[in-house]
C-alpha positions in Angstrom: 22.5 6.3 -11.9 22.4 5.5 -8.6 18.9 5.2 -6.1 18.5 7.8 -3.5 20.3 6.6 -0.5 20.6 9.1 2.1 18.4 8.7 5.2 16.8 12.5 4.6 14.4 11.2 2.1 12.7 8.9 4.3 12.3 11.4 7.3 11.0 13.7 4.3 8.9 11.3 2.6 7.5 9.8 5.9 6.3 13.2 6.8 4.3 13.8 4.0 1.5 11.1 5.0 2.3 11.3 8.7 -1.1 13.1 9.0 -3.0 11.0 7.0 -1.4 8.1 8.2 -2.5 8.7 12.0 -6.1 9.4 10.8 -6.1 6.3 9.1 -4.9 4.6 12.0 -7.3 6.1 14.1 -10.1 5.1 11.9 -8.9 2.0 11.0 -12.2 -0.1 12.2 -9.9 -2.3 15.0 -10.5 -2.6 18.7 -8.1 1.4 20.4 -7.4 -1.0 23.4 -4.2 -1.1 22.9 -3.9 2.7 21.8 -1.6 3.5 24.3 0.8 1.3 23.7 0.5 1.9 19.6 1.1 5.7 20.3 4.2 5.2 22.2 5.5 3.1 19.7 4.9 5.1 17.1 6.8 8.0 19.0 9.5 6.1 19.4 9.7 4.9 15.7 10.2 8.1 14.4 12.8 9.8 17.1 15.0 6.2 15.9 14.0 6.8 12.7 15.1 10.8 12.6 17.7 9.8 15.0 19.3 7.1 11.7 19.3 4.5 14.8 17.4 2.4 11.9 17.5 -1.3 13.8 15.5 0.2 16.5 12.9 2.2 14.0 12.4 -1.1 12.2 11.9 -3.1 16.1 9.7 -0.2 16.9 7.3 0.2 13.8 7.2 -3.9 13.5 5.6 -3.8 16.9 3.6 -1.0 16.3 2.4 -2.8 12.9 1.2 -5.8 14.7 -1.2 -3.8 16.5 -2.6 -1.9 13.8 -1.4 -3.1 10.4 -3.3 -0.2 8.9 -1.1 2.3 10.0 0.5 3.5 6.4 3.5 5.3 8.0 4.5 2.7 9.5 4.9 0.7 6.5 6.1 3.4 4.0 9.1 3.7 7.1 9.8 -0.1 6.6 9.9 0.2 2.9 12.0 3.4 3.3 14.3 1.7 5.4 14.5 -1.3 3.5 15.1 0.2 0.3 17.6 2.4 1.6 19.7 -1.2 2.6 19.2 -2.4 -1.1 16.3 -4.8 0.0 14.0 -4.1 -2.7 12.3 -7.4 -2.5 11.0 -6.6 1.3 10.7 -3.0 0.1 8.3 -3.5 -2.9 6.1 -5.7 -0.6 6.2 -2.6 2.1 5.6 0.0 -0.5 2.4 -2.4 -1.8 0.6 -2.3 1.6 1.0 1.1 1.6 -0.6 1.3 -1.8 -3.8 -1.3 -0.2 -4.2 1.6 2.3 -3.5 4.6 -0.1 -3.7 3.9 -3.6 -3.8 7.4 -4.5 -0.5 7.6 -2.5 1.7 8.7 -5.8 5.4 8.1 -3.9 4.6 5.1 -2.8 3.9 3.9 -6.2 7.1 5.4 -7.5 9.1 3.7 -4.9 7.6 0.5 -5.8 8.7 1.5 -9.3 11.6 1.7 -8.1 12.3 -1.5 -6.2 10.5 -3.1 -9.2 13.3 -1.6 -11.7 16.0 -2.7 -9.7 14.7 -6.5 -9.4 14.7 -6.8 -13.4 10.5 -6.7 -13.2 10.6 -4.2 -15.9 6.8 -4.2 -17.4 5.3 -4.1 -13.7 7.6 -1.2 -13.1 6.8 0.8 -16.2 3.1 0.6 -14.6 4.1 2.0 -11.1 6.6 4.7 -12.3 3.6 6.0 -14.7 0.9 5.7 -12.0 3.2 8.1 -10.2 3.3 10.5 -12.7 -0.1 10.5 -13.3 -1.0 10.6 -9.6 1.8 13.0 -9.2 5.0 12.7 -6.2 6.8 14.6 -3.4 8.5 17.7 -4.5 11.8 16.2 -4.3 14.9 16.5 -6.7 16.7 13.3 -6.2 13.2 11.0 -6.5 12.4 13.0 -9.6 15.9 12.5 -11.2 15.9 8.9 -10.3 12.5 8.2 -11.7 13.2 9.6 -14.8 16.5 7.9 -15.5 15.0 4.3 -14.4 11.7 5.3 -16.5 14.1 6.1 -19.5 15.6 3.0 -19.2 12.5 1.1 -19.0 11.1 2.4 -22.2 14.5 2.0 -24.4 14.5 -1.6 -23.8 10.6 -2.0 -24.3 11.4 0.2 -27.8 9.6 3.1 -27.3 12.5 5.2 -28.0 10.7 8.7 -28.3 9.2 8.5 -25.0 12.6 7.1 -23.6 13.7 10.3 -25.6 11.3 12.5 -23.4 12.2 11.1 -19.8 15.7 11.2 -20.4 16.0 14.9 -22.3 14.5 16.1 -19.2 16.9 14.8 -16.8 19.6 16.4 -19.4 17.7 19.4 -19.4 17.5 19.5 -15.5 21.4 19.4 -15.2 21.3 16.5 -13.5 23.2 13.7 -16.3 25.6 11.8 -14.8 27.3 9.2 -16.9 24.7 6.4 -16.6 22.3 8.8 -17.8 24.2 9.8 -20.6 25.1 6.1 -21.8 21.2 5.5 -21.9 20.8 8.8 -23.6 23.1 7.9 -26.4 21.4 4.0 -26.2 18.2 5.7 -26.8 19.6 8.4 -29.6 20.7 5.2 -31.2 17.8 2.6 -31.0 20.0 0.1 -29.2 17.5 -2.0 -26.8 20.2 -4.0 -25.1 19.7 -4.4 -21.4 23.1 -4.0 -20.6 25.4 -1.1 -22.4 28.2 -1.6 -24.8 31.2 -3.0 -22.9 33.4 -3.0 -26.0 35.7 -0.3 -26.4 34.7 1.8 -29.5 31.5 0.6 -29.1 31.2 2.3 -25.5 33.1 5.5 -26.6 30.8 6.2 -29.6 27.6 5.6 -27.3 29.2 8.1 -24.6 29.8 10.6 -27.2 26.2 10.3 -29.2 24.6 10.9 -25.6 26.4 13.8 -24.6 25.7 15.1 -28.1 22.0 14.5 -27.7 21.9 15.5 -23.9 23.7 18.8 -25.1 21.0 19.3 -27.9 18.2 18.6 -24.8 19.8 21.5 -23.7 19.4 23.6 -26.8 23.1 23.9 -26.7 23.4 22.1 -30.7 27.4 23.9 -31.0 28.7 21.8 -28.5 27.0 18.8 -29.2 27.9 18.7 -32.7 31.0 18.5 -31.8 30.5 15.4 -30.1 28.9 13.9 -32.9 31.9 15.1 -34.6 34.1 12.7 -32.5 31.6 9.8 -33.4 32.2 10.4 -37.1 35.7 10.6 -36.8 36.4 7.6 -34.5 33.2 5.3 -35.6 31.9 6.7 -38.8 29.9 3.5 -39.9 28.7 2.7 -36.3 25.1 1.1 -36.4 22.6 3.7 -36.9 24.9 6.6 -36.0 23.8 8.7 -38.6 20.2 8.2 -38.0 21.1 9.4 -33.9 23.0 12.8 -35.9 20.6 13.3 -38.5 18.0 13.9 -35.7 20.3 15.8 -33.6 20.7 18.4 -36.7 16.8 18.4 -37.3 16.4 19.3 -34.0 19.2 22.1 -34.0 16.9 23.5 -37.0 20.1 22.1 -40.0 17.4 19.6 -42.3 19.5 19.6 -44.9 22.7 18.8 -42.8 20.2 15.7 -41.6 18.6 14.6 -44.8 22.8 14.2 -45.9 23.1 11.9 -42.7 19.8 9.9 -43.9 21.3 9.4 -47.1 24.8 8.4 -45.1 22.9 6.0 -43.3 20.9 4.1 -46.2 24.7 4.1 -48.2 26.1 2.1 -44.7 22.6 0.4 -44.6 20.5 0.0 -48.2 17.9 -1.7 -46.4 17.3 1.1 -43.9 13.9 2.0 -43.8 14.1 4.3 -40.6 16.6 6.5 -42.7 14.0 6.4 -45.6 10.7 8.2 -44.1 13.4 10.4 -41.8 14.3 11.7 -45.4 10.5 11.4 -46.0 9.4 13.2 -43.1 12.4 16.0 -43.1 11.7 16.7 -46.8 7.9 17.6 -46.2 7.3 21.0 -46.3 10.7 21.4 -47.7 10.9 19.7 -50.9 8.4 17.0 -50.8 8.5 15.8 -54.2 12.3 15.0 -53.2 11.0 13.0 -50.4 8.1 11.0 -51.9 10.2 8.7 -53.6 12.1 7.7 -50.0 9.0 7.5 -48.3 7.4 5.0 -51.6 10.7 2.9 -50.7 10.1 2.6 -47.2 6.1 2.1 -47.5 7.9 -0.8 -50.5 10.1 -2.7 -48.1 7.8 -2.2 -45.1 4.1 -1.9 -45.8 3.1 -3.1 -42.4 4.5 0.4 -40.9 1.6 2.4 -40.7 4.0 5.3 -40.0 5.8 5.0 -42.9 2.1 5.2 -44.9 1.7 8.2 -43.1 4.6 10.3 -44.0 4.3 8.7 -47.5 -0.1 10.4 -47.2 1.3 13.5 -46.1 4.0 14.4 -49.1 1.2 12.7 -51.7 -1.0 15.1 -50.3 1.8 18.1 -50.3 2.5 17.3 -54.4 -1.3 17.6 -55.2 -1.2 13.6 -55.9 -4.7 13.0 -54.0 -6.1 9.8 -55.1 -3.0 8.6 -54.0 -2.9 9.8 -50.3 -5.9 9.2 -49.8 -5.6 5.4 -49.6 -2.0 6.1 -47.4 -3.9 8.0 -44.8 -6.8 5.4 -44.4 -4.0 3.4 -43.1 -2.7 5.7 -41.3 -5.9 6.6 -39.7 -7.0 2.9 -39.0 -3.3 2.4 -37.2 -3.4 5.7 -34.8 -7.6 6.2 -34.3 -8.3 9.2 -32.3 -5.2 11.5 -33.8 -6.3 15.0 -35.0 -3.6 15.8 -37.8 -4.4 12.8 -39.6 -8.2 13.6 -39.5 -7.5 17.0 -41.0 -4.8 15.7 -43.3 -7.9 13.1 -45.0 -10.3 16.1 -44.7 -7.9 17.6 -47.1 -7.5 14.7 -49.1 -11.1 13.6 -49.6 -12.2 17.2 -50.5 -10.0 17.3 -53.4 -11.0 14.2 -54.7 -14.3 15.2 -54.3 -15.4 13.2 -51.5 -17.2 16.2 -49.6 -18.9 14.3 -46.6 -16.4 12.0 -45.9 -13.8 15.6 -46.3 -17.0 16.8 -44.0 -16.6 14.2 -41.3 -12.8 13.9 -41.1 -13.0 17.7 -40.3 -15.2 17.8 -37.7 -13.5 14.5 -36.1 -10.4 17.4 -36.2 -11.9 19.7 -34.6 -13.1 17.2 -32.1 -10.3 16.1 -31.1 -8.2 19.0 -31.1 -10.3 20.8 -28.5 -10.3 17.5 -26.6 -6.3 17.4 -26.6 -5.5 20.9 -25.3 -3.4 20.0 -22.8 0.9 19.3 -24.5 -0.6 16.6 -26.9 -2.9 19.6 -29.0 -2.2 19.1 -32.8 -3.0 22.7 -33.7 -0.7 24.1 -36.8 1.4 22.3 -39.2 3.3 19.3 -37.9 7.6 19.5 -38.3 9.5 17.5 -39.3 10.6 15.9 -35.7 7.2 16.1 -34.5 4.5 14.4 -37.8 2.4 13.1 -34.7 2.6 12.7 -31.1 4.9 10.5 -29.5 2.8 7.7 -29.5 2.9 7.3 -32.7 6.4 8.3 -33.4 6.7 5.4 -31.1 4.9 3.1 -34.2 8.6 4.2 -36.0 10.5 1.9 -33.8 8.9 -1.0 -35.2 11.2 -0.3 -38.1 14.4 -0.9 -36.0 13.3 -4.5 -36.1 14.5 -4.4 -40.5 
């Protein structure tokens, strides 16, 4: 996916501090003699600027910077400018002393994030596209859509495939997927962390397909992308971890038994598999989960240093009645993933039953703790399903077991 490159968003986005960029000029602690002469600048910058005459806004707002290089606009316009031209190495410094000025100046950061992306400084721009969202941007489409494909990106190749998941369904749910997105959607749907997508030729056609498939299930529209998936079987059907990328497709579109058979499919391709193991594991809970202890004993067997697998394996222990037993499973899991509600209440259940009444007495009021601390879209209330065990955090511990 391409940046935003036409000239409206900096005449937008240069708006938005314009007033707080002229206070901060004007109390910028420096000598107003030459306040005249800064003002007229300034009003010339942005008719040149507005007018797309962008040699003569750059002239303009370099002079106007050399008399007060606190005046924000005037560098957010350089950095505007500059990354509109592909400079990104000019425009991340630009959109930094912005930031020194305004650090609560949330576009600024994602615009760094931006330039940072697109000069391969992946971890700094992780930071600076999540400061923006937690400082929050300009209402405007095209920044949105870009910062959630590039943030996507970012987090597939860093392995945190759920929340790359997240970023990228909403830019499929938005409407707004072109065919970049949709490669990295179907990268993501099947834990690839190459930097660069597949070039070769069935390799590129199954990734197409898997992320329209999961782009159309972002959408809630599971007919149609199971048909994609469809295509995938037919022309790849032993593709790396293609079954895993379906089987979660079908548990999303509410068809567990349809992605338990794609589990199995998987381990038969790969017998060492342990993602496909506690997916069984995790699917099968609530469902039959005396079927899925055994998968999730395998994968806690070939991986014991996944404390998610320990987790899933606690859960269906607990589900069979086999306490003792999950009880030790969801120490793990709790020493892994501190501060997460469900596994609290799952060891409240567990140590009551073995008859371990104030430790069952201090896992449940950690629960309730927590759970009226997490209110907001990470709350734990109710039971958890089988795509959603825990928060994505520590679905995120899962990817660890792309690396067997």
């Amino acid at each position: 996916m391409r940046p935003p490159k036409q000239i409206g968003i900096i005449a937008l986005l240069a708006a938005l501090i314009a007033g707080a960029a002229g206070a901060n000029c004007a109390q910028s602690g420096s000598k107003p003699a030459p306040e005249t002469e800064f003002r007229a600048l300034v009003s010339k910058a942005a008719a040149a600027r507005d007018a797309e005459r962008l040699d003569e806004a750059v002239a303009l707002n370099r002079k106007a910077l050399r008399i007060n290089p606190r005046w924000a606009e005037g560098w957010w316009t350089l950095g505007a400018i500059d990354y509109d031209a592909d400079r990104y190495a000019e425009a991340a410094l630009e959109f930094k002393k912005v930031i020194a000025l305004e650090p609560r100046h949330g576009t600024a950061h994602a615009m760094l994030g931006l330039c940072q992306f697109r000069l391969g400084q992946d971890g700094e721009a992780l930071k600076s596209l999540e400061a923006a969202k937690a400082i929050g941007i300009a209402d405007d489409e095209q920044l949105r859509r870009v910062m959630l494909y590039d943030e996507g990106v970012l987090l597939r190749r860093a392995g945190r495939f759920e929340a790359a998941r997240s970023a990228l369904g909403s830019l499929c749910q938005g409407g707004a997927a072109d065919q970049d997105a949709v490669i990295a959607m179907g990268m993501v749907a099947l834990w690839m962390t190459d930097a660069q997508p597949p070039t070769d030729g069935q390799a590129a056609q199954a990734t197409m397909h898997v992320g329209r498939g999961a782009c159309l299930g972002a959408r809630k529209n599971f007919d149609a992308g199971r048909q994609e998936f469809e295509l995938v079987a037919a022309l790849a059907p032993h593709f790396r971890k293609f079954h895993l990328a379906y089987g979660r497709f079908l548990e999303d579109a509410g068809d567990s038994a349809g992605a338990i058979r794609q589990y199995k499919l998987e381990i038969e391709d790969d017998p060492s598999s342990i993602l496909a193991r506690f997916c069984i594991g995790a699917a099968e809970y609530k469902v039959d989960s005396a079927a899925g202890v055994p998968y999730a004993e395998e994968a806690v067997r070939l991986a014991p240093e996944l404390p998610y697998a320990h987790y899933v394996l606690g859960l269906l222990l607990l589900d069979v009645g086999e306490f003792s037993r999950a009880v030790p499973e969801l120490e793990i899991a709790r020493k892994a993933f501190p501060g997460e509600a469900r596994v609290e209440l799952a060891l409240g259940s567990a140590y009551a039953h073995v008859g371990r009444a104030e430790d069952a007495a201090r896992s449940r009021a950690e629960f309730q703790r927590l759970t009226q601390a997490q209110r907001s879209e990470n709350a734990t209330e109710g039971a958890p399903g089988t795509t959603g065990l825990l928060q994505s955090e520590i679905k995120d511990g899962m990817d660890g077991a792309k690396k067997h």
